[in-house]
C-alpha positions in Angstrom: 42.7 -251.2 -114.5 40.8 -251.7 -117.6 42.8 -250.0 -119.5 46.1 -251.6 -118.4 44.4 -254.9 -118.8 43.5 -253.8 -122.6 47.2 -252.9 -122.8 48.6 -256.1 -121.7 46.6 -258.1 -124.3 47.6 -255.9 -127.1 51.5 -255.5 -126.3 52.2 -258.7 -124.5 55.9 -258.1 -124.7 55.6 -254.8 -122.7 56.2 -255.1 -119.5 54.8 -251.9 -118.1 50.9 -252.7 -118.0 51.6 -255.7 -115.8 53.8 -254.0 -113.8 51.3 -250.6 -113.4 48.4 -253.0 -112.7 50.6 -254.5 -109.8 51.0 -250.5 -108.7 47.0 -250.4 -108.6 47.0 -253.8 -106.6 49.7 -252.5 -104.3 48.1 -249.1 -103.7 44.8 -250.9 -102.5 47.1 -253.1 -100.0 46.1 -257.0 -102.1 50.3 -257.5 -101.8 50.2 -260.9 -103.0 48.0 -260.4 -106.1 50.5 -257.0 -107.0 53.2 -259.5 -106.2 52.4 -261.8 -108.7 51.6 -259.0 -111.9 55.3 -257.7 -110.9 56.5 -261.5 -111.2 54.6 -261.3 -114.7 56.4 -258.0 -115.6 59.6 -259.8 -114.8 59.5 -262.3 -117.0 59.2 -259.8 -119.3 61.8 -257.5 -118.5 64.1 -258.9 -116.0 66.4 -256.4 -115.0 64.0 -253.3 -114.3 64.7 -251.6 -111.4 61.2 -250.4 -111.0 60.0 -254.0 -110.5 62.4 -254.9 -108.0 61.8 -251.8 -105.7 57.1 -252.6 -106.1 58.4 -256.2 -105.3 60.7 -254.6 -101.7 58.0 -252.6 -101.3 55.5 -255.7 -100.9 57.5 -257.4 -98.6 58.1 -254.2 -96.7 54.2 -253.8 -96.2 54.3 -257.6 -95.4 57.1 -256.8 -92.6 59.4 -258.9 -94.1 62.1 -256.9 -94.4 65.2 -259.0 -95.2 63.3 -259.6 -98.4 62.2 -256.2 -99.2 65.9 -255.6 -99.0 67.2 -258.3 -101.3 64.9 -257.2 -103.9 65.6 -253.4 -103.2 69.7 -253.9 -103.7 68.7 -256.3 -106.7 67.1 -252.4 -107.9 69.7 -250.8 -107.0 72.1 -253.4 -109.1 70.0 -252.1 -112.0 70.0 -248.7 -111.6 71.8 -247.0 -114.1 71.5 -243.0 -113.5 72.0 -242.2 -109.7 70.2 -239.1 -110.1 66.9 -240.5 -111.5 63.7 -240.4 -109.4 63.8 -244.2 -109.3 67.6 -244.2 -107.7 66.5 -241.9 -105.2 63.1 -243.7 -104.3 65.1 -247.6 -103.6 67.6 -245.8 -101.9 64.7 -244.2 -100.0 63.0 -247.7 -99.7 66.2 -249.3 -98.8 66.6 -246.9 -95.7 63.8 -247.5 -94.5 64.2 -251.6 -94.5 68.0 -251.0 -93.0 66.4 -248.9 -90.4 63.5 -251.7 -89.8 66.5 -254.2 -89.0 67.8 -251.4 -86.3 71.0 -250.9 -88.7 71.3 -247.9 -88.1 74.2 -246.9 -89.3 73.7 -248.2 -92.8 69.8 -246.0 -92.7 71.1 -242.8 -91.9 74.1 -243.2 -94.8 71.4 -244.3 -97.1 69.1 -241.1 -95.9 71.9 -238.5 -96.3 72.4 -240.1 -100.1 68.6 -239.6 -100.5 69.2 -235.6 -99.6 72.2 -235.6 -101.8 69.8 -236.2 -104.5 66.9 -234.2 -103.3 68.0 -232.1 -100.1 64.1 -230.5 -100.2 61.8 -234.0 -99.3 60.8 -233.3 -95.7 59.6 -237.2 -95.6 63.4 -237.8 -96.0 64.8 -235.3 -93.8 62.1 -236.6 -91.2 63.0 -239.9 -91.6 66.6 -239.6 -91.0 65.6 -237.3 -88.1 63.7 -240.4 -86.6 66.2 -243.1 -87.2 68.5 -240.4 -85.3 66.1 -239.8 -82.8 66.3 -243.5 -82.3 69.8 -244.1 -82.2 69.2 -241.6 -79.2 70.5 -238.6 -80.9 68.4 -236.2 -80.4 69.6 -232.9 -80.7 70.7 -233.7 -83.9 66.9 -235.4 -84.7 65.7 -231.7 -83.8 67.5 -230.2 -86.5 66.5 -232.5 -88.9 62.8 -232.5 -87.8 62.9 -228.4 -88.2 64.4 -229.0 -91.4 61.2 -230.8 -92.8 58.7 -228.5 -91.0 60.2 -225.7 -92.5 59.3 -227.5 -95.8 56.0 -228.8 -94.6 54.8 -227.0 -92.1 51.4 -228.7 -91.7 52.6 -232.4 -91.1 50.5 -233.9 -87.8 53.1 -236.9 -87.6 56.1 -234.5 -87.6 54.8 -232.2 -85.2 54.1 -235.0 -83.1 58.2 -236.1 -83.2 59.1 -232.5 -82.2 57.1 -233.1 -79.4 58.2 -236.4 -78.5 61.9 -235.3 -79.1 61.3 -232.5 -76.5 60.4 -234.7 -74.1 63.0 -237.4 -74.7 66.1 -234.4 -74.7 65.9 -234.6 -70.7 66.8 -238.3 -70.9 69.8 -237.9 -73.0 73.0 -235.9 -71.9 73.2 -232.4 -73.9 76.1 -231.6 -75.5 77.1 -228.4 -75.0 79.1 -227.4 -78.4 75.4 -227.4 -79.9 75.0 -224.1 -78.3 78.6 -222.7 -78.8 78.6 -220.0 -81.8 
């Protein structure tokens, strides 16, 4: 932080040591005192995508996710490369908001867009299991769970959604092309 702090005083028309020192605050959960450095930063530099998703991801932590996604699509606006690591990580943060607001629909297009990018990030493919799983598909939230404990096989939480998906299969009709070769 010290550092950033010395940065800040000797470039003050940089945007990034505001915006990194907001990244500290976030990290340690104080959302509104991150919130306010990424206001600072965008004063600065108003149309970095990076400061808009820290901002959605404030709100998001704060459970207010109709404003975590104004200021995620406000990223995406300014996205300019769709394969960067930034496009993927809104659209990831974007996801996750739509599938806070049960829209369902709109989560799992935004998760497959997310693997279109990056098809290897179990979080992602366990995500979009869980938003399937969800929606009550849960054959098809198997697959995907399998899909990112193949990648990480040591994931507690994921192994946990197997299990839960196992249970929850006898609740939902199967369909019987799943086992047709």
């Amino acid at each position: 932080m010290a550092a950033y702090r010395s940065a800040a005083r000797l470039f003050p028309g940089c945007h990034l040591a505001n915006l990194f020192i907001g990244m500290e605050y976030l990290r340690m959960n104080n959302l509104q005192t991150a919130i306010d450095f990424f206001k600072q930063a965008k004063e600065i530099c108003p149309n970095d995508p990076l400061i808009f998703n820290e901002i959605g991801v404030c709100f998001y932590k704060l459970k207010d996710y109709d404003q975590a996604q104004e200021n995620l699509g406000i990223a995406m606006s300014f996205c300019k490369d769709t394969n960067s690591q930034t496009y993927e990580s809104v659209l990831l943060n974007l996801a996750h908001c739509h599938r806070k607001n049960k829209e369902y629909e709109s989560a799992v297009s935004l998760y497959e867009q997310c693997l279109s990018i990056n098809s290897g990030q179990a979080s992602t493919l366990a995500a979009l299991g869980f938003t399937l799983h969800q929606m009550g598909e849960v054959q098809e939230a198997l697959n995907y769970y399998h899909k990112a404990h193949f990648i990480n096989g040591e994931d507690s939480m994921l192994e946990t959604l197997v299990q839960k998906a196992m249970e929850d299969i006898h609740d939902f009709p199967i369909d019987e092309s799943y086992f047709k070769m």
